[in-house]
VOMI-146249 format. One record per atom (N, C-alpha, C): x, y, z. Coordinates in pm, whole numbers, plus 50000, padded with zeros to 5 digits. Layout:
<recs>
XYZ...
</recs>
This chain:
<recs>
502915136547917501925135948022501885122048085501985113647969501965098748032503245092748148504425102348133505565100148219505245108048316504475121548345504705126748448503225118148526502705107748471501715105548554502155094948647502815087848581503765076948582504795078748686505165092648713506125096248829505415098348936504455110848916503895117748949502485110049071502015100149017500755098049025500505092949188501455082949214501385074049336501525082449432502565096649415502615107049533500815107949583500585103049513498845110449568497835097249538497995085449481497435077849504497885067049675499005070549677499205060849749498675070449955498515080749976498035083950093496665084650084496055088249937494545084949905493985074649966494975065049918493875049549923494055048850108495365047750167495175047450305493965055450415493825069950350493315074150373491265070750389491655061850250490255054050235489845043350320491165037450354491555021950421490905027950579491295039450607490835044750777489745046550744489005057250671488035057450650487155049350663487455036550610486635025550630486325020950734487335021550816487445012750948486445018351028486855035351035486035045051107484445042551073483885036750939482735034550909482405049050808483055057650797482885075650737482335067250610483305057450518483245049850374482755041750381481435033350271481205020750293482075010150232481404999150217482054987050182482034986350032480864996149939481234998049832482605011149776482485017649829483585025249832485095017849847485615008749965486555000549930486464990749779485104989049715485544978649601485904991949515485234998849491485795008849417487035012449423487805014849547488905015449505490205005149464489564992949520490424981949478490214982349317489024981249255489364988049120489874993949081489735006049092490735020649052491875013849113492965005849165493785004949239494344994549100493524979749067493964973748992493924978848882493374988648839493564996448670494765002448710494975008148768496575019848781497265009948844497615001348889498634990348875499484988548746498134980148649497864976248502498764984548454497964996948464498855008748356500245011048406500425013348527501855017848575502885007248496502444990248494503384979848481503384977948320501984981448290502154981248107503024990348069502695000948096503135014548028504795017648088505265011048195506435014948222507335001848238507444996348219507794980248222508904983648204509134983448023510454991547976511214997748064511245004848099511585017648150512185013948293511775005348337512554998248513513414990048466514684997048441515914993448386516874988048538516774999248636517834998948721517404989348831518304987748946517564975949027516374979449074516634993249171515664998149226513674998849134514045002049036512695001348993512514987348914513264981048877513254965148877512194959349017512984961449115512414953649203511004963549284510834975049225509614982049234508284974449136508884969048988507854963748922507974950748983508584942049047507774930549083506684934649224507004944649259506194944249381504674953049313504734958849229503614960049145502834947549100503594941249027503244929948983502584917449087503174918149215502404909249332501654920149431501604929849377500554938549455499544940349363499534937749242498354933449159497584923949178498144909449242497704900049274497094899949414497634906949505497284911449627495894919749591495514929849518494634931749525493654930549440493824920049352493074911549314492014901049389492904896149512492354887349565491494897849691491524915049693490544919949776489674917749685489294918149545488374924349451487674912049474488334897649451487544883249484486774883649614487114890649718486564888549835485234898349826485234906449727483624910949737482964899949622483494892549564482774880949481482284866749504483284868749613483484857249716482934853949873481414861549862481554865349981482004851750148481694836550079482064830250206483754827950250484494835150128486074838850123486254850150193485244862050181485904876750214486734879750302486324874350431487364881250527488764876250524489164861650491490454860750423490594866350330490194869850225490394878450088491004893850098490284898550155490564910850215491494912750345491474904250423493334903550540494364900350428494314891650323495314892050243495774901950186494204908950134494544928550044495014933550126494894934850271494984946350406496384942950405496794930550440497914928750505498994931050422498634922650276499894923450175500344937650159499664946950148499634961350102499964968350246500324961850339501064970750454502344965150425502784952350413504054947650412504954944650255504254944850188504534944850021505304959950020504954972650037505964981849992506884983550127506614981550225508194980450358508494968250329508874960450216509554950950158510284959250026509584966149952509954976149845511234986249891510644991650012511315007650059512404999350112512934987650162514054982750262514664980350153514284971850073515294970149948515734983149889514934995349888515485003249751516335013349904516235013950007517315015450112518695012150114518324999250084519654985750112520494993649959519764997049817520085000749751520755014049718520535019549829520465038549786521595042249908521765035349998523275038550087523115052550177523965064550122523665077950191521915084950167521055075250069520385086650047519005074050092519475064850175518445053350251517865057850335517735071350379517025070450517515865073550526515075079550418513195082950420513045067450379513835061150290512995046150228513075037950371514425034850470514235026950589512975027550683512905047150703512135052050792510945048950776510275052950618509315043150566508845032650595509785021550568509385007750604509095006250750510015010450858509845012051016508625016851026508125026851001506905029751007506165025450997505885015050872505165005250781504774993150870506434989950893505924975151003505474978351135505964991951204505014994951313503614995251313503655001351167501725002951175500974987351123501584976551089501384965751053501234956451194502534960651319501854950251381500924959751520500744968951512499504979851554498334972151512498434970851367497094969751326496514951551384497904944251376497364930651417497044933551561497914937251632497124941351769495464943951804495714949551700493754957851707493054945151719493424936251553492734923451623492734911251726493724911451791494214909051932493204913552019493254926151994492344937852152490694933352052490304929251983489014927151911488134938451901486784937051873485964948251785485774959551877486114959651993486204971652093486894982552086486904997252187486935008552141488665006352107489055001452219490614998652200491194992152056490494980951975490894976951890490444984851769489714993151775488925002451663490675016051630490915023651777491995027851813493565020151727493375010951802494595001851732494825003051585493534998351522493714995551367493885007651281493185016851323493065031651256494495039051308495285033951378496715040351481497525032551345497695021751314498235012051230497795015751119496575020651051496885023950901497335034950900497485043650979497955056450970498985058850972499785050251022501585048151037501735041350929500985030550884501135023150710501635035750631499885043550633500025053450574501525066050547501315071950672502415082650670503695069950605504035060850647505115053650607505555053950477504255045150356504615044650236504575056750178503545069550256503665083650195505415085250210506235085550287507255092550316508285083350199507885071950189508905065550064508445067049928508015073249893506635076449740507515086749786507025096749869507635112449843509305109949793509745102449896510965102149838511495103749725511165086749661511045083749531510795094049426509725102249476509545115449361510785124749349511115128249451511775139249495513345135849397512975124049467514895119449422514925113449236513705115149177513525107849031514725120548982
</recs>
């Protein structure tokens, strides 16, 4: 059970949390609801990197646990920004941002790695950095209807992005 969670799990944590990330923006979730999930986010980190450490033998999931490992730290420093409140809004562009560009850093590498079978992990990342600089746009266009548009256009392409390289990853385990 502990391996199929371990495979299994991110297929559905990882469009969850995006899903939370819009949510937020939209206002639907509050601001306690994001610490909550940066919790739940740093416990299943924890476990994924404790419990499978071993086991990321090959490059590809080699260089999947370091990006665990600095996406732990990434959202660590959201969890400081609700502790922190005269830090937060840097605290949290660091959680936002690292966690759009931390796995289309993941998916290009395990691309660069995988040859004929690179093209959901590239497409992924393309997606990823589209919806990354969408989302800086938004704050460009500022707190208006246009930049509200922008940011929620940008996690959603985050989103579908790292969904389509997670699916992968499952598919192809």
């Amino acid at each position: 059970m502990l391996q199929t969670i371990r495979q299994r799990g991110p297929g559905v944590l990882v469009p969850a949390a995006w899903t939370v990330v819009g949510a937020a923006h939209l206002e639907v979730v509050t601001a306690h609801s994001i610490w909550v999930a940066h919790l739940v986010m740093a416990a299943f980190l924890g476990f994924f990197v404790l419990t499978g450490w071993q086991e990321m033998t090959d490059r590809v999931l080699q260089g999947w646990g370091v990006i665990m490992v600095v996406g732990l730290g990434i959202t660590l420093a959201g969890i400081a920004g609700f502790l922190l409140p005269a830090y937060e809004q840097w605290l949290w562009a660091v959680s936002l941002v690292g966690w759009m560009l931390l796995p289309a850093i993941g998916l290009t590498y395990t691309g660069a790695l995988l040859g004929e079978k690179a093209t959901p992990y590239i497409a992924g990342a393309a997606l990823s950095l589209l919806g990354a600089m969408a989302y800086f746009m938004s704050v460009l266009a500022g707190d208006g209807e246009a930049g509200l548009y922008l940011s929620v256009a940008g996690i959603a392409l985050v989103g579908i992005g790292h969904t389509i390289g997670i699916g992968a990853a499952i598919l192809n385990h």
